[in-house]
N, C-alpha and C positions, 0 to 999 in steps of 0.2 A: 624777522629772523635773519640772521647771519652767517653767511655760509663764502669763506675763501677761499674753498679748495682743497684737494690734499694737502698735509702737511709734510714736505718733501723730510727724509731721514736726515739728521741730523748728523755731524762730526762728531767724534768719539770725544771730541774736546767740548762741544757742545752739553750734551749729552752727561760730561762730567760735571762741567757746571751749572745743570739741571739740579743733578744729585744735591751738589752741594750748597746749590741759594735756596731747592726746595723740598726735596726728602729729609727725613728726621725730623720737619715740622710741620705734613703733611696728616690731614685728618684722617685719613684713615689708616697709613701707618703707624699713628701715636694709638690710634684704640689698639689695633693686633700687637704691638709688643708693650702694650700694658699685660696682654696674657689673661691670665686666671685674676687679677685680682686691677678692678677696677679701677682709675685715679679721678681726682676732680679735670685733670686735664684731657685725660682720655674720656670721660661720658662728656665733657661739651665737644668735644671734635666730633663724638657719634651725633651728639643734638643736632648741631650745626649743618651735616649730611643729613640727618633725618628731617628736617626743616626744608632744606633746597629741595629734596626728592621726593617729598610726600607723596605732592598730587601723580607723578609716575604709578607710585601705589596705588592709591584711591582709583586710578583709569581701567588700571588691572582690575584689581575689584569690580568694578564696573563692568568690565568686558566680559568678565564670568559669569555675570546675569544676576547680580547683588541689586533692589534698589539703591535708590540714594542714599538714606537714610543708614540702612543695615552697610552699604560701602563704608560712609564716615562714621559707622560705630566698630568697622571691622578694621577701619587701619589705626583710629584711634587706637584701639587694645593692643595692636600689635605693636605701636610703638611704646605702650605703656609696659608691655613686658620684654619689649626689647632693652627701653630705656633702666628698669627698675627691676631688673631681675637679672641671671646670669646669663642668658641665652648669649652672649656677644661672644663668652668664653667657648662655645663650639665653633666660632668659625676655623673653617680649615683654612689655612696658612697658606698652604702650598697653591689655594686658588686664588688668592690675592686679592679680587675686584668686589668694592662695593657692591658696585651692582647686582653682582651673581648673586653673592651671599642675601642680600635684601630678598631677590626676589624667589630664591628658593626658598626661606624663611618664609614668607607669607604664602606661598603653595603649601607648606606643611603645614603653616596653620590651619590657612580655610579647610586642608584635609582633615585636621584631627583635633585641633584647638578650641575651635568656634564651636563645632561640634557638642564638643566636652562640656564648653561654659556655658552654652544652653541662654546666649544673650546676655547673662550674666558679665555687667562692668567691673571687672575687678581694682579697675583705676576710680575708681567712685564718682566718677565723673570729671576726675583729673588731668589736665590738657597740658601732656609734657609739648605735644608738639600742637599747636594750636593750628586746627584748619578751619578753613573758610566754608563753609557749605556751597553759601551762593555761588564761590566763586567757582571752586570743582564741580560743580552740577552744569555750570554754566560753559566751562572750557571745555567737559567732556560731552556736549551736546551739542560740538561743531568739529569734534574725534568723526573722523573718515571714515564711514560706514564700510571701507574693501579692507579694512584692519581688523578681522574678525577674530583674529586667535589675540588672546589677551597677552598672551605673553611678548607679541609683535609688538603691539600697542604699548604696552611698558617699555621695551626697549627704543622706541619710535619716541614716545613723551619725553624719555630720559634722555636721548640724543639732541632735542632742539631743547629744553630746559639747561642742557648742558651749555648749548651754543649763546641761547639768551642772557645766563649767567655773562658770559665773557663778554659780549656786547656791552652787557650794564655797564660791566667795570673796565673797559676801554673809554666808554661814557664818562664815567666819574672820573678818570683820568686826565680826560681832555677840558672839563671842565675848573679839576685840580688848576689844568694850568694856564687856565683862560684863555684858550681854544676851542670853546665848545661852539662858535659858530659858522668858525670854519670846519670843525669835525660832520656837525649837522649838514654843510651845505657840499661835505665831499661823501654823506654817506648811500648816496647813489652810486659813484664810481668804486667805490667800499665793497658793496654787496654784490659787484660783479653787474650790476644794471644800468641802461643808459643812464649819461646824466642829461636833465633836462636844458643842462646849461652849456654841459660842455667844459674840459680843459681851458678854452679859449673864452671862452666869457666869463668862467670866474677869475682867471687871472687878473683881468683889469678889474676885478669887484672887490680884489685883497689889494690891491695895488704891487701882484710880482709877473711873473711870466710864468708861461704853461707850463716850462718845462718845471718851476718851481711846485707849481701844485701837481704836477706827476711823481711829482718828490714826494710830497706830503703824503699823496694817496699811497704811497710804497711805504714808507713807512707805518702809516698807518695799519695796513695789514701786516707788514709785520712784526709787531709788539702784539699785532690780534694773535698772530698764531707762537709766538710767546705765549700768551695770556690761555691761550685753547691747551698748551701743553701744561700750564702750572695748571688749570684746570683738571685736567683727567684724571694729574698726579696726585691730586686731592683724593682718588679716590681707587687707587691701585694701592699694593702696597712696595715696590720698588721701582728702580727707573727703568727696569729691564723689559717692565710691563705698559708703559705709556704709547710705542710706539703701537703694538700691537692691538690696544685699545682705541687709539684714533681709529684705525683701521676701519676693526668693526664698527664705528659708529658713522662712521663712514659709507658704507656697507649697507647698514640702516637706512641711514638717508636717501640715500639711493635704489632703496628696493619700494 
């Protein structure tokens, strides 16, 4: 896991050009001002969210006192009628964050949904989001036993899911540009932990000077917390709500 730090506020100039390299094609602002009426482009922006945040789901589930089994047949369904039926057209506007909406959506279900269908798959065994069993059984069976309210636990999976996300693809980035061995061997000084090498020993192992890889290491975090903000913004619905998002997950982390 991955963790740089707050992310200090941004310039109103920043902040603008946020807006404009990343809202308007933002996944979860393209599902809410699709509105009432569905597009191809807006239900894969919801897949694509419902893909990355599953297992947050499935942990929840889990933490409610669901076996295995009855978890991944209970988030399956839920995204099979999230995906395949209207429900996306309730969400409220005004609250903006994926999150929320998700995970108050699966509280009303297990309250009154699952209830109703009596186990009944109404996906017929149709896997819009495809989960791993092994693998969710497996992750949430090293889930921290002092995270006893499920709803912590949701937001606790969905904050470092969140962080892993942007690691990846800082990852794929440096490997884009054939730097991935220097990324690999700065990503001790990266995640805030000693390096076992030191400034001073990997300089002469690139062949520049330290203060060159103190460079590197700066930059590097900072395209991460670029990468951590186009991240969030994937899943609020405007730029007004990213700062205040970090926060909280921030917050998470931390408790």
């Amino acid at each position: 896991m991955f963790y740089a730090g707050p992310v200090q506020r941004r310039s109103e100039t920043s902040d603008v050009h946020l807006r404009d390299a990343v809202f308007g094609t933002t996944h979860w602002s393209v599902v809410l001002a699709a509105g009432r009426k569905i597009s191809p482009q807006s239900r894969g922006a919801l897949e694509a969210l419902c893909r990355a945040y599953w297992y947050s789901l499935y942990a929840f589930v889990r933490r409610r006192g669901f076996a295995p089994e009855d978890a991944r047949d209970l988030t399956q369904e839920f995204f099979y009628r999230l995906l395949a039926s209207d429900w996306i057209t309730r969400a409220d506007q005004a609250k903006g964050r994926f999150r929320t909406f998700l995970l108050c959506g699966m509280q009303n279900f297990l309250a009154n949904e699952w209830q109703k269908s009596n186990r009944i798959k109404r996906g017929a065994g149709l896997e819009l989001v495809p989960l791993d069993a092994l693998e969710a059984e497996g992750r949430y069976k090293v889930e921290p036993a002092d995270l006893a309210r499920a709803d912590k636990l949701f937001e606790r999976r969905w904050a470092l899911t969140l962080l892993d996300r942007v690691l990846a693809r800082l990852q794929a980035e440096q490997e884009e540009l054939g730097t991935i061995e220097r990324f690999e061997a700065l990503q001790g000084a990266l995640l805030g932990e000693p390096s076992g090498e030191g400034y001073a020993a990997l300089a002469p192992r690139f062949g520049v000077t330290e203060s060159t890889v103190k460079s590197w290491v700066h930059r590097l975090r900072q395209r991460y917390r670029e990468l951590l903000r186009e991240e969030v913004a994937q899943t609020v619905s405007g730029p007004d709500e990213v700062q205040d998002e970090l926060r909280h997950l921030f917050r998470v982390l931390a408790s």
